[in-house]
Residue, then its C-alpha position, 0 to 999 in steps of 0.5 A: x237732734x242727735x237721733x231725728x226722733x221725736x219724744x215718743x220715739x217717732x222718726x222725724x221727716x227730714x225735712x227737719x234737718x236733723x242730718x245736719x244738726x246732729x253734727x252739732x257738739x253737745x255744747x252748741x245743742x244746749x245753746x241752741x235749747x238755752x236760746x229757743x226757750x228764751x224765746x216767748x211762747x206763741x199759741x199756734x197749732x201745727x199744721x199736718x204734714x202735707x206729704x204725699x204717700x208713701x213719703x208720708x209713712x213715718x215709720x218708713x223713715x227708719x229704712x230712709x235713715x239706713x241710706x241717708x243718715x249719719x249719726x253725729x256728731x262732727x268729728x275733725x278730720x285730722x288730715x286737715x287744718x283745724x281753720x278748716x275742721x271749723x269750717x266744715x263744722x259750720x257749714x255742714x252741722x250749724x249753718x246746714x248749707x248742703x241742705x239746699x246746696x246739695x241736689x237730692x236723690x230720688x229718695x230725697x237723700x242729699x246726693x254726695x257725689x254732687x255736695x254743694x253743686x246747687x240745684x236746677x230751677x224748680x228743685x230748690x225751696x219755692x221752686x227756686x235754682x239754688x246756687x253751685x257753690x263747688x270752686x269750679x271755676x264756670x259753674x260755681x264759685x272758683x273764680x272768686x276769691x276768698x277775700x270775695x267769698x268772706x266779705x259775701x258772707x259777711x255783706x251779701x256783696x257778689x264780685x260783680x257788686x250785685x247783693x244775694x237775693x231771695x232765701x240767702x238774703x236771709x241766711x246772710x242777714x240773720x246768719x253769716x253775718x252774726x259770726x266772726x270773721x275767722x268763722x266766716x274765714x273758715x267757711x270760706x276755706x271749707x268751700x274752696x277745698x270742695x270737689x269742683x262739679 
């Protein structure tokens, strides 16, 4: 989780998304573990990776690090209000959003420049577009409000009165929706001090 490596020393393929995950406090990694083996085991083979070559080449992965990777975890930025450090940290480690949100480099590294400003039809997971959620005002969330974008959060309730489909049905019903209001507060703060783009 910290490293992107597996117990043999192997690099993980990003699409494990460790890049966010290693942001997580060491507290939150033990509860995320406590809970995964609480779970009941299940008798099923992995299935091979299925990537192309040369993406298939594990050992490459150490040279996609040096681009793509940070090593965590969060730390606060000081400059910045403590309801919006929790923000960031959930958005950006726990929840992982800017791992759909954000497009992707030709080396399939998330493009900083464009974080969280959504992806084309066909870019996205099951080739759907995902969603810019950057406060600008006609491509992205900055007409809503943060009472709107907090209860969204919460419910799945868009301004308009429509309901989130597809994938964010899910990270709304067995996500967001579990947190607290202040949490789900500051994620709502954290989007709205994005770069609109």
């Amino acid at each position: 989780m910290r490293e992107g490596k597996a117990p043999d020393g192997s690099h993980y393929f990003p699409v494990f998304p460790y890049t966010a995950y290693t942001m997580m406090t060491d507290g939150d990694l033990k509860a995320l573990k406590a809970y995964i083996f609480s779970q009941p085991p299940v008798s099923q083979p992995n299935r091979p990776h299925d990537v192309g070559f040369p993406y298939n080449l594990r050992f490459a992965q150490f040279f996609w690090k040096l681009l793509y990777f940070d090593k965590g975890p969060y730390r606060n930025d000081p400059s910045k209000s403590a309801e919006w450090n929790r923000g960031a940290y959930l958005s950006n480690a726990v929840a992982h959003c800017a791992e759909c949100h954000t497009p992707r480099t030709a080396l399939g590294g998330l493009d900083r420049d464009r974080w969280m400003a959504g992806t084309a039809k066909g870019e996205g997971p099951e080739g759907l577009a995902i969603p810019n959620i950057t406060p600008h005002p006609e491509k992205g969330i900055g007409k809503w409000s943060l009472e709107q974008l907090v209860e969204y959060l919460n419910s799945g309730e868009l301004p308009d009165g429509d309901y989130a489909g597809s994938l964010m049905a899910d990270v709304i019903d067995k996500g967001t929706d579990q947190l607290s209001g202040s949490d789900r507060r500051a994620i709502a703060v954290y989007f709205r001090s994005l770069k609109p783009y």
